[in-house]
C-alpha positions as CSV (number, residue, x, y, z in Angstrom):
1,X,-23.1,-17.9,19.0
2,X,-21.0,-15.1,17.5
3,X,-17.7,-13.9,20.0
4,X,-17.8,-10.4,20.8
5,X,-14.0,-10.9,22.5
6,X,-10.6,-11.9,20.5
7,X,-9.7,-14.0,19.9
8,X,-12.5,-14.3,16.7
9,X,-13.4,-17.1,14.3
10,X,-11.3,-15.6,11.7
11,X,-9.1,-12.6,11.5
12,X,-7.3,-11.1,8.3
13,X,-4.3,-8.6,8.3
14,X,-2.7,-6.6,6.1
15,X,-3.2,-5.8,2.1
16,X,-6.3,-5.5,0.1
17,X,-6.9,-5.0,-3.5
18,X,-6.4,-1.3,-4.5
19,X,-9.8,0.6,-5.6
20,X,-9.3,2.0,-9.2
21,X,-9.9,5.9,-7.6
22,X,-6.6,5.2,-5.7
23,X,-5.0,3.5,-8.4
24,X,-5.4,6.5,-10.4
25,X,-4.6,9.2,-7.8
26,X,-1.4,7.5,-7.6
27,X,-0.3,7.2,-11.1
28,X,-1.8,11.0,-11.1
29,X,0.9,12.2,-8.4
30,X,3.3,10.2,-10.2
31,X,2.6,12.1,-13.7
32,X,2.6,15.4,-10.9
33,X,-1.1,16.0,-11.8
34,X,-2.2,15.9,-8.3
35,X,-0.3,17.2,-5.2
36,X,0.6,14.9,-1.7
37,X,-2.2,16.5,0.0
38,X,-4.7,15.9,-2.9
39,X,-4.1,12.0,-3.2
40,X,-3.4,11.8,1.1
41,X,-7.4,12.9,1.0
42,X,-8.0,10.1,-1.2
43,X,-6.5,7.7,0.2
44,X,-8.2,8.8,3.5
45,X,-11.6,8.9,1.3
46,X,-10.9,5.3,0.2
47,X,-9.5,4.3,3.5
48,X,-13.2,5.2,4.9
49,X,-14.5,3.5,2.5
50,X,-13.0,0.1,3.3
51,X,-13.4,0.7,6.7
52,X,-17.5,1.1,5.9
53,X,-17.5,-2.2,3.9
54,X,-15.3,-4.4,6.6
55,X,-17.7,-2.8,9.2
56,X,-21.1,-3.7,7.4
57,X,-19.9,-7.4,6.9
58,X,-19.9,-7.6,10.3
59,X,-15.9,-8.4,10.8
60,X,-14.6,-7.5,14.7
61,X,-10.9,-6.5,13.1
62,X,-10.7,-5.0,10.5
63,X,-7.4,-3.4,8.4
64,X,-7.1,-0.3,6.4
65,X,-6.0,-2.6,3.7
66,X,-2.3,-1.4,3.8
67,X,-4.0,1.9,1.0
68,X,-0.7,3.9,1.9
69,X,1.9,1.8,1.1
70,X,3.1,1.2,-2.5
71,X,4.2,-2.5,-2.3
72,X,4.8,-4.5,1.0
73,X,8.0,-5.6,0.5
74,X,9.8,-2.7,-1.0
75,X,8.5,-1.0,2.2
76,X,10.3,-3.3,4.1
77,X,13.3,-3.2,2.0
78,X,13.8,0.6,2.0
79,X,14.3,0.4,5.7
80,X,17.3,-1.8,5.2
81,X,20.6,-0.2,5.7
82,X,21.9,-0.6,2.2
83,X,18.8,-0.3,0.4
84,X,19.0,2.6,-1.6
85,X,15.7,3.6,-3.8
86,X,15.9,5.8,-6.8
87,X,14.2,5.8,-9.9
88,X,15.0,4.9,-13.7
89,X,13.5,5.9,-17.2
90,X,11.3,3.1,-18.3
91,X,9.5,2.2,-21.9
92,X,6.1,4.1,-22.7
93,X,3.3,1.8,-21.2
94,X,5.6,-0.1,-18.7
95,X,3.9,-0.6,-15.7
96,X,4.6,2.5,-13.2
97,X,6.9,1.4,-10.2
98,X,9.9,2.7,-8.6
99,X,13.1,-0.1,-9.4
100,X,15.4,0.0,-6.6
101,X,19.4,-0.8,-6.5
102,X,21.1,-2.2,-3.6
103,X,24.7,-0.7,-2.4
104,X,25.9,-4.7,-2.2
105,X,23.0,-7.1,-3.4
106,X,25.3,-9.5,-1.8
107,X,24.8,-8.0,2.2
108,X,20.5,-9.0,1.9
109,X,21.6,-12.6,2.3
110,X,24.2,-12.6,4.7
């Protein structure tokens, strides 16, 4: 018998695996090929998308697979007082990501 009410069989939270359409709208913003609004419609469009495919497999939660955020923990990190982000020249073909320098490396474990 399948449970209509929480709590279910099986839940899952947080990240899924990126769609290559949003992969590339983000390396597009990045190269300024593409404006905020422009890849915030496709991550809505991919967002729905998701949101479709979670529904038609019949899950009772579903996530928007975290399609807004650029990496879990340096989401969490740049909300730590002295966490500052910024970003560096890299190497042509290095993979796209924005480096981050702590104020005191020392004050994240202490």
């Amino acid at each position: 018998m399948q449970r209509s009410e929480p709590p279910f069989r099986a839940d899952h939270v947080g990240s899924l695996l990126r769609p290559a359409a949003l992969k590339d709208a983000r390396t597009r913003r990045a190269n300024g090929e593409i404006s905020a609004a422009e890849l915030t419609a496709i991550e809505d469009r991919e967002i729905e998308r998701i949101i479709r495919k979670q529904e038609e497999s019949g899950l009772k939660s579903i996530t928007d697979g975290e399609f807004r955020r650029s990496w879990w923990h340096l989401d969490f990190l740049w909300g730590l007082d002295g966490v500052e982000r910024y970003a560096m020249d890299r190497p042509r073909g290095a993979r796209r990501h924005q480096p981050h320098r702590l104020s005191d490396p020392r004050s994240i474990f202490h």
